[in-house]
N, C-alpha and C positions, 0 to 999 in steps of 0.2 A: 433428256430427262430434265426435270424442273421438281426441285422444292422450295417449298412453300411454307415460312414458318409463319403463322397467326397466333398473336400474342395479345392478351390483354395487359396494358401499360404503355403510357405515350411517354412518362417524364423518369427514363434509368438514373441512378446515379453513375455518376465516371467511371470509378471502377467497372460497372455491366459493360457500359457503354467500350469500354477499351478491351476488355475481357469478351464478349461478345465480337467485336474489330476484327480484331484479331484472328481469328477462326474464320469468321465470315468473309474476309477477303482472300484465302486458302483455299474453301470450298464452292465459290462465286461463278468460276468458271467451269469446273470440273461437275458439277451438282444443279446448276444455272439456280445456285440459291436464291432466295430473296425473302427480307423481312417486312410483313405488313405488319403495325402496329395497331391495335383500335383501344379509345379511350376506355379507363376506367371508370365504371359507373360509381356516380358520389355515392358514397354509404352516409345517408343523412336517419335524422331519428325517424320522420315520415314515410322512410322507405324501407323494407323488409329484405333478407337477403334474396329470399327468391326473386323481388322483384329487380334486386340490382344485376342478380346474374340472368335473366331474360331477355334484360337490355344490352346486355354486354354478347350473350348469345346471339343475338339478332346482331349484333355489329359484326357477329365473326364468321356466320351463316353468311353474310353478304359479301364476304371477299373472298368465299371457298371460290377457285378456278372450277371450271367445267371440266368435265374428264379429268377428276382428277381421281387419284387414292386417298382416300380423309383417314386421319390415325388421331386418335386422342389420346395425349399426355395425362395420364390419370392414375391416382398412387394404387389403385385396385385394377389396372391393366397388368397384360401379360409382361415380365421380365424378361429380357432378350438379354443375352452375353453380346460384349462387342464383334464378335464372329457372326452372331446369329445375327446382330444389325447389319453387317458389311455382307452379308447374305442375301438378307432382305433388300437391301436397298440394290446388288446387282442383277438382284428377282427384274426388280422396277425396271430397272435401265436396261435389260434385254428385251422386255417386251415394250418397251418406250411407252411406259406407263409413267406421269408424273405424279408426284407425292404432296401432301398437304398434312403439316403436324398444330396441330390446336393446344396451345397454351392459353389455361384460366388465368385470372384473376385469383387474388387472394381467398375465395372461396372457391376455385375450381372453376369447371366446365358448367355451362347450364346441361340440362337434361337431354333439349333438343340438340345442343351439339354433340353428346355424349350418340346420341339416337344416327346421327347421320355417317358416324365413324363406322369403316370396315372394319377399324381394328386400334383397342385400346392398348399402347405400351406404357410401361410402368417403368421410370430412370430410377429408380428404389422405394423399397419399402416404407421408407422415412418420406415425411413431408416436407417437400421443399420450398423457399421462397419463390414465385413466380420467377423474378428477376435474375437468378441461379440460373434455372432451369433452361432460359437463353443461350448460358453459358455452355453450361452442361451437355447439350443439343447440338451446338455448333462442334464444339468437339469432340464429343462423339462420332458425330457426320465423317468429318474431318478424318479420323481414325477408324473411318470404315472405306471411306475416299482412300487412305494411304492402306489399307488392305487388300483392297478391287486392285490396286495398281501397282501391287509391289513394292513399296516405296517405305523405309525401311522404321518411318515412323510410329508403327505398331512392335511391339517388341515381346507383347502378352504370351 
């Protein structure tokens, strides 16, 4: 199994960057993680939000893997408990299906990536900082990885 996190944002501040670290080299091997980054569209006066996030959809459209599972990070997706993620994600890795999770930019998903996702998850009701949401992601993974395997870091 393989995920796949696609993120709008090239430049974290430290903290994501080490908060994010951390987690990601936990789940690396176990999840065959990996972070693709694609730039944020400049939000200038001449450009509209729809057109910033189209461009940034088309960056993320183009690093989906083939055969993959597409899941969009969206505050109006399904809520999963951390059981119900470490459920899902054993789903995957039985039938050696890899995973692909789509983080916006500061206005979200474009439309077309919302369109090509199997399946939208929501990490809370609340609106998160993109940059968070990294965080949030990796650890969670992470604490569905130490539920698959017993491992005594879920304690919920």
């Amino acid at each position: 199994m393989k995920i796949s996190l696609i993120s709008v944002g090239t430049k974290m501040p430290n903290w994501v960057q080490q908060g994010f670290a951390e987690y990601e080299k936990r789940i690396k091997r176990d999840l065959g993680f990996s972070l693709i980054e694609v730039p944020l569209s400049r939000r200038a006066k001449n450009q509209s939000i729809d057109q910033c996030l189209q461009k940034e959809g088309e960056a993320i459209l183009a690093q989906i893997p083939r055969d993959t599972r597409v899941v969009a990070l969206d505050v109006l997706g399904k809520s999963l408990s951390t059981e119900e993620l470490a459920s899902k994600i054993g789903g995957f890795k039985m039938q050696g299906q890899s995973l692909c999770l789509l983080v916006g930019g500061p206005d979200g998903l474009s439309p077309a990536c919302l369109s090509v996702a199997h399946e939208r998850w929501s990490l809370s009701a609340l609106t998160l900082p993109h940059p968070l949401v990294r965080i949030l992601i990796s650890e969670q993974l992470y604490r569905a990885s130490a539920i698959l395997s017993g491992h005594p870091y879920h304690r919920g």
